[in-house]
N, C-alpha and C positions, 0 to 999 in steps of 0.2 A: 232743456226747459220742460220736457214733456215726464223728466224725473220727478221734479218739484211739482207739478201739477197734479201727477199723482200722487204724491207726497201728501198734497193737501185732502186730495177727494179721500183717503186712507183713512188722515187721522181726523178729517169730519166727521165721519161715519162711527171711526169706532168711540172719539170722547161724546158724542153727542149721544152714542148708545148706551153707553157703560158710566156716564157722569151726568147728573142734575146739576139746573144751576143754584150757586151757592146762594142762599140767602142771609147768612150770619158768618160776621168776622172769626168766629170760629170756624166754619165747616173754608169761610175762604184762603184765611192762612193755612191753618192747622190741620182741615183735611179731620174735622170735628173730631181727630186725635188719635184714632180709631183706622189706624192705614195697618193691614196686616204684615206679618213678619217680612214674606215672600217679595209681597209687591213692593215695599218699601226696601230688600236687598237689589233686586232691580233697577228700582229707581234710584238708588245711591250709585250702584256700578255705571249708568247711564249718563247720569247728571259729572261724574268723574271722568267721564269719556268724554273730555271739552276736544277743541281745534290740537293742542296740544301734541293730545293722546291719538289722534288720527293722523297726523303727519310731523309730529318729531320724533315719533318712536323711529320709524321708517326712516327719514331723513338723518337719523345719529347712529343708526346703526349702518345704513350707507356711508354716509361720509367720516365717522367718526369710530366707527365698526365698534367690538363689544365693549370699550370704554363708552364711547358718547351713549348706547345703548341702557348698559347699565345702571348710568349716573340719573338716567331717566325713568327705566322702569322702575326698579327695587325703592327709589322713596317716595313712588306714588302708589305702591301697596302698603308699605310698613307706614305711611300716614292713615289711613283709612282705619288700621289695625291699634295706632296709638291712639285713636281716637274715643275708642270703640266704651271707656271708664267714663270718659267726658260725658260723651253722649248717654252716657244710660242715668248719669248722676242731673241734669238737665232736666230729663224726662219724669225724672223724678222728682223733681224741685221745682218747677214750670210755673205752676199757680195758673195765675191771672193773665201773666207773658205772654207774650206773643214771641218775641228775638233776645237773642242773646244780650245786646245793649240795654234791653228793660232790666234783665235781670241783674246784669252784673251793675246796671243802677241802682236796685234796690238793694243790692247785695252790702255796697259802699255807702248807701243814702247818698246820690251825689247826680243832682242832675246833667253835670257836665260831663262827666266820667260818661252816663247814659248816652250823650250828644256827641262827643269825641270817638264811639264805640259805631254810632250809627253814621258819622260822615265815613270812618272808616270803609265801613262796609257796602255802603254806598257807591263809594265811589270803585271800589271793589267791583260791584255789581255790573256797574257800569262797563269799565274797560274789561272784563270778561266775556260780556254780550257782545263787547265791539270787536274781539278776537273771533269770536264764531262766525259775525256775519261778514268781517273780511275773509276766511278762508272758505265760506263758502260760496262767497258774492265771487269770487276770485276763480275757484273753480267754473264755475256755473259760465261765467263772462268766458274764460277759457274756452271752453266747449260750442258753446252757442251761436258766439259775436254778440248777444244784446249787450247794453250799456253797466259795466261794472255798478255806476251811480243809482242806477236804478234797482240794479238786482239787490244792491243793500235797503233799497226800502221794501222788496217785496218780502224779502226774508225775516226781516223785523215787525213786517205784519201780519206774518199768516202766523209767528210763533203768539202775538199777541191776539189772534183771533180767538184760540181754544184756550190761553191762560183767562182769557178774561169771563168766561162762561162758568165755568167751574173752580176756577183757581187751582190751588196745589192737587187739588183731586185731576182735575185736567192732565197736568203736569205730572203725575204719579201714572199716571193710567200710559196716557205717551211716550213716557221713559221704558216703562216694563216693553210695550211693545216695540222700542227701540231697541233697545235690550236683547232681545230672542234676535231681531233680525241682525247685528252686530254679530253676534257670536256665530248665526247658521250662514253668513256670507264670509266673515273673516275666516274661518275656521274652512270653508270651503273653495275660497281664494288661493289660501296655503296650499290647499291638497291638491288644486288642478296646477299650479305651478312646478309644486316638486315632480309630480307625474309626468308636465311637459320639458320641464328644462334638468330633472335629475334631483333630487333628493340631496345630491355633492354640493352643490353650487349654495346649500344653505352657509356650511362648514367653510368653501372656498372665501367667504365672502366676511367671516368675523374677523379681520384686519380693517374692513370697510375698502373703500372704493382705492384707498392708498396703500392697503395692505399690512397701514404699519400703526393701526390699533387693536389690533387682538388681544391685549392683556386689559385686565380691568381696572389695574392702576398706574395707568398714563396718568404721569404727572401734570403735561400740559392739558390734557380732557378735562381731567379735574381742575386746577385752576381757573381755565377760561370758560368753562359751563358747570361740571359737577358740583363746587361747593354753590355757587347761586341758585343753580336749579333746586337744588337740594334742600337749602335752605326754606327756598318758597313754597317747593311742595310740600314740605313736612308739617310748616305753620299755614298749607291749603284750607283743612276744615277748620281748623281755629281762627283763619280771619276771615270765615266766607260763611255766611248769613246760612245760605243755601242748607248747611249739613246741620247747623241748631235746628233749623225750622224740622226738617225733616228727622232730626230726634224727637221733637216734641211732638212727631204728628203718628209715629209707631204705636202700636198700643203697650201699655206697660207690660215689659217681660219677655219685648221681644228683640228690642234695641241692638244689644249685642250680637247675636244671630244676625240678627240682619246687615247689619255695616259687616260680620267678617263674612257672610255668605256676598256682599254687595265687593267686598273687597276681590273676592273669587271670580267673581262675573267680568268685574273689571279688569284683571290682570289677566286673562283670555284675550282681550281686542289687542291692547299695546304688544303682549308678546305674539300674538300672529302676524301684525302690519312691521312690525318689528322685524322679521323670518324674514318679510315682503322686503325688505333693506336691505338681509344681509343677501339675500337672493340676488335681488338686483348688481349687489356689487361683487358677488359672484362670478355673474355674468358676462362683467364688466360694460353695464346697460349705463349710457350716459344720455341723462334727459336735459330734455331742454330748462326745466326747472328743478333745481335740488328739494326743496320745498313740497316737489309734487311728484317725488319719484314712484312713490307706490303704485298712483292712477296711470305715469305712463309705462310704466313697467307690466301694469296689467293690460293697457291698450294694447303693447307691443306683444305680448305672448301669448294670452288668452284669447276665443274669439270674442267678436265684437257684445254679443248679446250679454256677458258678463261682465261690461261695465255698468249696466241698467242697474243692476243689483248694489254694485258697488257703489254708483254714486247715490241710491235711494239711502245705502246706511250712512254715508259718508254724512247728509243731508238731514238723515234721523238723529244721528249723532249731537250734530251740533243745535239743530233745533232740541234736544233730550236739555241742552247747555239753559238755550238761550231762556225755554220756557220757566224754568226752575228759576232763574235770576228774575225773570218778571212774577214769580208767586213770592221771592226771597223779598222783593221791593215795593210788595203789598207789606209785609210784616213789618217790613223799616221804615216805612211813613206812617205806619199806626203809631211810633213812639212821639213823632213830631209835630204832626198835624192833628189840631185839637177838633173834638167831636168827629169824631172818624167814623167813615161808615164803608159800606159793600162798594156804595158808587163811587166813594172818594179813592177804593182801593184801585180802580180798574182808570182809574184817570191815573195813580201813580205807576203804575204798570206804562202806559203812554209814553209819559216822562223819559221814564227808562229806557225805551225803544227808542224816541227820539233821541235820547246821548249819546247812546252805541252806534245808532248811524250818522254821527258826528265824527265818532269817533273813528268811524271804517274808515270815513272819507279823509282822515288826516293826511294819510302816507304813511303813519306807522303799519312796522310788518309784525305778524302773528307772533315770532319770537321775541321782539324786542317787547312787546306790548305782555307777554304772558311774564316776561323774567320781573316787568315793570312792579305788574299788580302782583307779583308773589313776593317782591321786595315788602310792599305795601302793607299785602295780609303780615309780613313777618313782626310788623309794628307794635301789632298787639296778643302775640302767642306767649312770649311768656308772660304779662301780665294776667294775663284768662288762666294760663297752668297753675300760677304762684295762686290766683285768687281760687280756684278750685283745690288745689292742693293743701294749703296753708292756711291757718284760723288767723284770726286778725292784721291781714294785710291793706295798709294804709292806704287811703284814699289818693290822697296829697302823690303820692311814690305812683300810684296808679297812672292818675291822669298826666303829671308831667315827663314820667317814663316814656311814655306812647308819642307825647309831644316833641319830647327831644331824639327818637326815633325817627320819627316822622322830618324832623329838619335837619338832622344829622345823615339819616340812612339813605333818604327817597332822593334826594338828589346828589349825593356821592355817586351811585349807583345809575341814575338818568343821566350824569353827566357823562361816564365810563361808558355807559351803551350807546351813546350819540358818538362819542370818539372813537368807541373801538379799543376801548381798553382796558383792560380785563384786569389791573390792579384796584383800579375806581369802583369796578363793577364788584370783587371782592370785599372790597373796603366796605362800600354802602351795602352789601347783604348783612355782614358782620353787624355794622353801625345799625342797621334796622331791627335787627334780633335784638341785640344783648346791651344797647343802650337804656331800653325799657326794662330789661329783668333788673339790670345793676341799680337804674334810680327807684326801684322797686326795695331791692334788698337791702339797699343805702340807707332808707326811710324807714327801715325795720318795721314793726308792729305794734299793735296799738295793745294789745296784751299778749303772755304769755300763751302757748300752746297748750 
């Protein structure tokens, strides 16, 4: 407990030094637009370093050794990097916008396309905050004995304490210092492990905990997590609010640079906690939770004083998450709710906090809840690709693409993940994707190219 408490007293100090409070729906979405190259690679590497990136890298590459590993790192860099045209073309085009759903409304003229684009994301936002503050309510409760219940309200409120003072400037500022300390504890985790348990035991341990994943095209890995995960991460920035805002908020010229230098920052944490897997199963370190073998892999062979560090990034990390999704759900209630102002944004911000810790308390687990919403985001990537990529793509093909996605995909795939079975859970990534490109393509265009 005395992690997160300093956790707080840290990032009081430093958003309260380094950020003003916002007074205009510019400076509070947008970050008045004007966020430099650096901090905003930072803050993309941070904001992509969810629950995910902190314990299924380590967890796949334990148990599923360098297939499960794989299937996870490589399409949460190459996302970030196909991203990288979107985002500069956005920033360039932004106007008046605040999110993505504004604009791909004005883009269509169609207010509903605009309102289909925002539940989307929405709800997006939502189950994404409720993955971060289960893995770390869950941690925390672990360690402590306080009440899991409880630890998911404090976590959703200290994240909503500094978004709500400055907004995305908050949230940009507490990522970048997330950011540093990610990379100088991960990267310093690795080293004190290899030193103690042997440098071997990384190499011993790329089969995983069974020995009998070491190639990176396991057909069963792939099947039963690589094509889903894959899926979801690839259409990650295209269905997540999060990474438009933070295009539009760079200043022109530097967009590029930034998401691939953000890309760089990122693929640091997953492949060192990653090392932390293949170590453990090296070792043959069998924890009491798969899910959390990193933490006790480092209790067990480091001394005690190096898990302070480790749970403060663990804790930076996903608050890095949580806050970004409450600046992201400032910008998605300015399209809904009419006469919008600074204070109306900081009540939707609330909202937000209040569904995620709704959502902790379900029972759903961080895996099934991350593969859920990546199904979700997949609903509407290629309509955004075809509408950025292609001149006159139909309104009509837009909006019921995304719709027939949406009830063909989301629950093919919810029902497969409740079961436990990995043809449903195929079925529905596929159905999520590419039911919306087809009634897209189906619907041809309203003129020629």
């Amino acid at each position: 407990m005395g992690v997160l408490i300093f956790y707080i007293l840290v990032m009081s100090v430093f958003i309260f030094t380094f950020t003003s409070k916002a007074d205009s729906l510019k400076d509070m979405i947008l970050g008045g637009r004007n966020v430099s190259g650096l901090l905003g690679a930072l803050s993309i590497g941070a904001t992509w370093i969810w629950a995910p990136a902190l314990f299924v890298s380590s967890e796949n590459a334990y148990s599923l050794g360098m297939a499960g590993f794989f299937w996870f790192f490589v399409p949460n860099i190459l996302t970030l990097l196909i991203f990288i045209p979107f985002a500069k073309r956005l920033n360039q085009e932004l106007g008046d916008n605040f999110t993505l759903p504004s604009w791909m409304g004005e883009r269509h003229q169609s207010e509903r396309v605009k309102r289909l684009y925002n539940l989307q994301m929405s709800v997006v936002s939502i189950l994404s905050t409720g993955v971060q503050i289960i893995a770390g309510a869950g941690i925390l409760a672990e360690l402590t004995g306080l009440p899991y219940h409880w630890l998911t309200v404090v976590i959703g409120l200290v994240a909503l304490a500094y978004s709500q003072w400055s907004g995305i400037k908050a949230s940009i500022m507490s990522d970048a210092f997330n950011m540093v300390v990610m990379l100088v504890v991960s990267i310093g985790v690795v080293w004190g492990l290899g030193e103690t348990l042997g440098w071997q035991t990384i190499s011993n341990g790329f089969g995983g905990i069974t020995g009998l994943n070491g190639s990176i095209l396991d057909r069963d890995v792939f099947l039963t997590f690589g094509l889903s995960s894959t899926i979801g991460l690839l259409s990650g920035t295209f269905g997540d609010q999060n990474f438009w805002q933070l295009a539009g908020s760079i200043k022109s010229g530097r967009v590029g640079k930034a998401f691939g230098l953000g890309a760089l920052f990122f693929a640091i944490v997953p492949l060192m906690l990653g090392l932390v897997g293949f170590m453990a199963a090296g070792a043959g370190f069998e924890p009491n939770v798969v899910g959390r073998v990193n933490l006790e892999f480092i209790q067990a062979y480091l001394p005690s004083w190096v898990v302070a560090p480790f749970l403060f990034m663990i804790v930076g990390g996903l608050m890095s998450t949580v806050d970004s999704n409450a600046s992201s759900i400032a910008g998605l209630a300015s399209d809904v709710i009419p006469n919008y102002t600074v204070g109306k944004s900081r009540w939707a911000m609330g909202v937000l906090v209040i569904g995620a810790i709704v959502v902790a308390n379900s029972g759903v687990t961080v895996p099934q809840l991350f593969l859920i919403y990546g199904t979700i985001r997949a609903t509407t990537m290629l309509p955004t690709v075809m509408t950025f990529m292609l001149d006159g793509v139909r309104e009509k093909g837009v909006f019921y693409g995304i719709i027939g996605s949406m009830i063909t995909g989301v629950p093919t795939f919810i029902y497969g993940s409740i079961n436990g079975d990995w043809r449903f859970k195929v079925a529905g990534s596929l159905l999520a994707l590419l039911v919306s490109g087809s009634v897209v393509l189906i619907n041809g265009k309203t003129r020629e190219v």
